[in-house]
Every structure is written in structure tokens, then in C-alpha cells.
N, C-alpha and C positions, 0 to 999 in steps of 0.2 A: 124654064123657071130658074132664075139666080140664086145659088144658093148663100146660106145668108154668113157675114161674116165673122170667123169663130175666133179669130185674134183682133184683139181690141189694138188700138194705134200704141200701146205700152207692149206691145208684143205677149200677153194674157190671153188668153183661153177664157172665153164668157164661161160662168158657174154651170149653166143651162145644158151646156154643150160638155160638160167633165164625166166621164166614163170610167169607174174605177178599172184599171190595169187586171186584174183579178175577179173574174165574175163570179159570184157565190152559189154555188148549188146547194137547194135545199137537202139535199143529201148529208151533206157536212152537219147540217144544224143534226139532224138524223141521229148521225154519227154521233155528237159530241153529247147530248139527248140520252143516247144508249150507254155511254161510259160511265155518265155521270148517277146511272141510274144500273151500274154492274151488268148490264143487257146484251147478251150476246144477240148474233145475228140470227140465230136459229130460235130462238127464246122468243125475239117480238114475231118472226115470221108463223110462230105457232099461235102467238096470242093472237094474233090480226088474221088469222087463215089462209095464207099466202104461204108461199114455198122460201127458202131460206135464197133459193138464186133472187125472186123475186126484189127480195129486199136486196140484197146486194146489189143491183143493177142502179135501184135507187141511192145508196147508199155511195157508188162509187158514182154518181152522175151521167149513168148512162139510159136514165130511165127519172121522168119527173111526176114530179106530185100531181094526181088526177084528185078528183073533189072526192070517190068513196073513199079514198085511201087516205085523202085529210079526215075526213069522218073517222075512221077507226082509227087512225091516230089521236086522235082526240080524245076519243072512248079508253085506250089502254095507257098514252101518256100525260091527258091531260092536258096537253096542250090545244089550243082551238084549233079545230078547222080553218078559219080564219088565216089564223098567224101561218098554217103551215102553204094555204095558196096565196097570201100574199107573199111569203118568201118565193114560192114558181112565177110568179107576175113579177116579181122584182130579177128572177134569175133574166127569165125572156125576155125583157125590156132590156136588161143591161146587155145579154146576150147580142141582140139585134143590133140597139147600140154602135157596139163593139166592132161587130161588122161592118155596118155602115159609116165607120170614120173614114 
């Protein structure tokens, strides 16, 4: 299969094909979530019933957003469930991405 052509004849990058240099781990949104909110790591680890490594793992992107853990995030930060697996579906895409250029 031919793969399809990612420089337009102006020497451009089609939109389609743009991969931010930087992939965002849901961890960071986590992170900055917990600042803004005086939250140590040990504090949501206890509210969510998780171990305080647990969250770190997340936290430092070594470890992603699964759907019960969007759930309890939801439940103590209020944020949706939603929002926190659509940022894991947008890390893994860009991830893959990323790779495959």
C-alpha cells in the first residue's frame, strides 16, 4: 500500500498528518488539577483509595487513566469521567502518532 503524501508541492505538512512534538499525559492535567486545588499526592490517594505510589505513577505518566479511576476522579475532583478518558484517547492517539511518523 502507498503511503499517502504528507508534503503538499509548497513543501507543507497536510493538517491531518501534524503531531504535536510534545505528547500530553493525562497525568499533568492530574498534576496541575491538584495544585490548583492545594492537593497533595498523598491527600487524593487517600480520598480515591489508592496508594499514594499509585497516583504518582499516574501522575508522572508512567501509568494512564483506566475508566474506574476516571470515575473516582470525578466523584472527589469533579471533573468528568469523560474529560479525564478523553485526555488518555487523545494521549494514545498522539502517542501512536508519534511513532509512526
Amino acid at each position: 500500500m502507498k503511503s499517502p503524501n504528507l508534503i503538499s508541492r509548497h513543501g507543507k505538512t497536510a493538517a491531518n498528518f501534524l503531531v504535536a512534538g510534545d505528547v500530553f499525559h493525562p497525568g499533568e492535567f492530574l498534576s496541575e488539577e491538584m495544585e490548583a486545588r492545594g492537593l497533595k499526592q498523598v491527600d487524593l490517594a487517600k480520598e480515591l483509595g489508592l496508594s499514594k505510589t499509585e497516583i504518582n505513577l499516574v501522575v508522572n505518566g508512567k501509568r494512564g487513566i483506566t475508566v474506574p479511576l476516571a470515575i473516582n476522579l470525578e466523584r472527589v475532583l469533579g471533573v468528568s469521567a469523560e474529560t479525564w478518558m478523553n485526555l488518555q484517547m487523545k494521549f494514545d492517539i498522539d502517542l501512536e502518532k508519534k511513532k509512526n511518523r
